[in-house]
N, C-alpha and C positions, 0 to 999 in steps of 0.2 A: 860228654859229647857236646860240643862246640856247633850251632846251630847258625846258617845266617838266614832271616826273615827278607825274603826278596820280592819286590811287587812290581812287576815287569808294566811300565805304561809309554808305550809309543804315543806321537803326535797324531799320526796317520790312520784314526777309525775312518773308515767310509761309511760302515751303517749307518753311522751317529758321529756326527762330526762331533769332536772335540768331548767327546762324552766324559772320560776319564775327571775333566775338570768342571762337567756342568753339576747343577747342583741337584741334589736328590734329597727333598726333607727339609733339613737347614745344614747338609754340609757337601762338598764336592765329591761325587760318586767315589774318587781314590780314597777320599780320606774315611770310610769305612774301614777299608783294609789297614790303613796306617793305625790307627785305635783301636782294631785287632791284634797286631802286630804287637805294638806296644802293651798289650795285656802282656802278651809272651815272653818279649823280650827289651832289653835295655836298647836306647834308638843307636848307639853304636852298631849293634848288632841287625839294623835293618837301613834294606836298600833300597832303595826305588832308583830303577833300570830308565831311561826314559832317553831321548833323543830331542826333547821338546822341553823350550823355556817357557812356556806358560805354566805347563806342569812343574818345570822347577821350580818355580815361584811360588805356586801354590803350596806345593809340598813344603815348601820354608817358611811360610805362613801358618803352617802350621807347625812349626818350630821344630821338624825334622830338618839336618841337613843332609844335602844329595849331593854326594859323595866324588860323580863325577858325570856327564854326560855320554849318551850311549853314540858310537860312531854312528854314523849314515848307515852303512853296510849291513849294521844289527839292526835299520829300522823300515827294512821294507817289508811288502810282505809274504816274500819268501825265505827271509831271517828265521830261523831256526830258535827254537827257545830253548835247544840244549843251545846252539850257540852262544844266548844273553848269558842263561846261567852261567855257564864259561867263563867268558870274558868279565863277570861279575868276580868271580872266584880268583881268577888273574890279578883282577886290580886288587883285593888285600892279600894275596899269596907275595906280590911284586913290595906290599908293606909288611909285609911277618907275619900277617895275620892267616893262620888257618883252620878251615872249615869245615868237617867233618857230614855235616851232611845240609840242605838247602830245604828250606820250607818254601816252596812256590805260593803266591797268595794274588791271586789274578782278580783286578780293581773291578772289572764287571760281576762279580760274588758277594753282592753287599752285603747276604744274609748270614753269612755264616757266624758263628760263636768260640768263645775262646775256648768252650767246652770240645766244640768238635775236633779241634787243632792236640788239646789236650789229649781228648781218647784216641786219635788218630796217633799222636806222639804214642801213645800205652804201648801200640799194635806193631812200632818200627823198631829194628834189628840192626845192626850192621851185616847181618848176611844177607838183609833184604836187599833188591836196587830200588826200592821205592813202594812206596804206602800213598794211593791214592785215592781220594773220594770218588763213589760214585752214588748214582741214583738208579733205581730199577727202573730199566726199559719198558716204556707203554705197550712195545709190541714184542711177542717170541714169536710163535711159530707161525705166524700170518702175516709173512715175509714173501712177497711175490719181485721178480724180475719181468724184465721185457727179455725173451728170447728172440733170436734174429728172422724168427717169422713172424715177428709179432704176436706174440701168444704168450700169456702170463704164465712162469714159472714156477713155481714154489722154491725158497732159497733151501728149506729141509725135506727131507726124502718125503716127512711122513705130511706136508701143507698144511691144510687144514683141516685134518683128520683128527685131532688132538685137541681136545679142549684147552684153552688156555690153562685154567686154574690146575690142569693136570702136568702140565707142562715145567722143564727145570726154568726159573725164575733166569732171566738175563736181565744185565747191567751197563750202565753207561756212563762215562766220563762225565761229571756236570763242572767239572771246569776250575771247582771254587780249593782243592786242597792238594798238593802234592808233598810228601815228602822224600826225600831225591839223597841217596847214598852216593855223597859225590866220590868215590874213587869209583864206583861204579860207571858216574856218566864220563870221566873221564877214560877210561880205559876201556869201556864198552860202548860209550853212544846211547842216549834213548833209546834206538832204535835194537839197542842190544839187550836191551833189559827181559830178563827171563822170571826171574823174582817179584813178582809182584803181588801185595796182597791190598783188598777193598776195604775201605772203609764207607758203609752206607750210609749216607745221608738223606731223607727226607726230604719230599718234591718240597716243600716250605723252605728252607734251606737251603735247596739247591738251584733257585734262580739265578740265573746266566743272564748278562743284558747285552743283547747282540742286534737289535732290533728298536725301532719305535717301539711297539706294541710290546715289548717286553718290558719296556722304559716305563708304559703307561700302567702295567700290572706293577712291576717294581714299584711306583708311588703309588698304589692302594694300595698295597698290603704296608707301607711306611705310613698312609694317612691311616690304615685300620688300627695299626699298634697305637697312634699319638690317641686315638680316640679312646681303646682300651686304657690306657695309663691314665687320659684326662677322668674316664671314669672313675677308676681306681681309688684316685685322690678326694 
């Protein structure tokens, strides 16, 4: 099975301008993901998606090369990321080159390990459409809406009648791992995907940076590790 390591990084954050390439620690938030990747795979086999030459630049800085730039069309933000995927899979299909299935590795996921990519690998199939991480939900059954008289509704029959701890455990995308049966997104669309199984990942691990404040949690737990190791030694 023929794998391509894809890291989708547009120019265009509004959270956090230009985050992709600011630094975190001592290295550019992408380049986590690129020294992930590369535990996994040989840099042939890994792409960084991007729209953006500062990013290019960085990324060949650190001695991957970027393959090709992403059109305008794939960098707004209503670009589809089956689309990128797509269009990624195009350009080496259009060179001979084919892929079998897409590891998505998204540059705001600094924490992840080349272990979780690993047991995540264990758990994919080619019957699957895709194996992706997630994290347990903070909230189940103490889900309320706004009803159109203004009155809080509970989104389950039973509200909050139900103890949490009694409750089935629900789960949530944390953004950091996909793996994607591409004749699957090709023939069915994300949006078609019926197969799919979790891989869970640990709130430690599953930091998502979408946010300042996410950014400022992101560097303590990067300044707790350097202080753990400075101990260590």
């Amino acid at each position: 099975m023929k794998c391509l390591y894809l890291i989708p990084a547009r120019g265009g954050s509004k959270g956090i301008p230009h985050k992709n390439i600011r630094k975190l620690g001592d290295k550019p938030l992408i380049g986590y993901s690129v020294d992930i990747a590369r535990q996994m795979a040989v840099d042939e086999d890994i792409c960084v998606s991007t729209d953006d030459r500062e990013i290019l630049d960085a990324v060949k800085n650190m001695g991957l090369d970027v393959p090709f730039l992403r059109p305008e069309a794939l960098a707004t933000d209503t670009a589809s990321t089956s689309d990128v995927i797509c269009h990624a899979l195009a350009f080496y299909e259009n060179r001979g080159i084919h892929y079998d299935c897409t590891v998505l590795l998204q540059p705001t996921s600094p924490f992840r390990r080349a272990s979780h990519i690993q047991e995540a690998m264990g758990m994919y199939c080619e019957d699957l459409d895709m194996v992706v991480s997630v994290k347990p939900a903070p909230v189940s059954v103490n889900l309320f809406y706004e009803d159109k008289e203004g009155d809080l509704t509970p989104v389950f029959s039973h509200g909050g009648g139900v103890r949490r701890q009694d409750a089935a455990p629900f789960y949530e995308y944390n953004g950091s791992l996909y793996i994607i049966n591409n004749d699957s997104l090709v023939k069915k669309g994300w949006s078609g995907f019926t197969k799919i199984r979790k891989y869970v990942m640990p709130d430690m691990y599953s930091v998502d940076i979408d946010t300042e404040l996410d950014w400022m949690f992101a560097e303590f737990l990067i300044d707790r590790e350097a202080r753990r190791v400075k101990r260590a030694l």
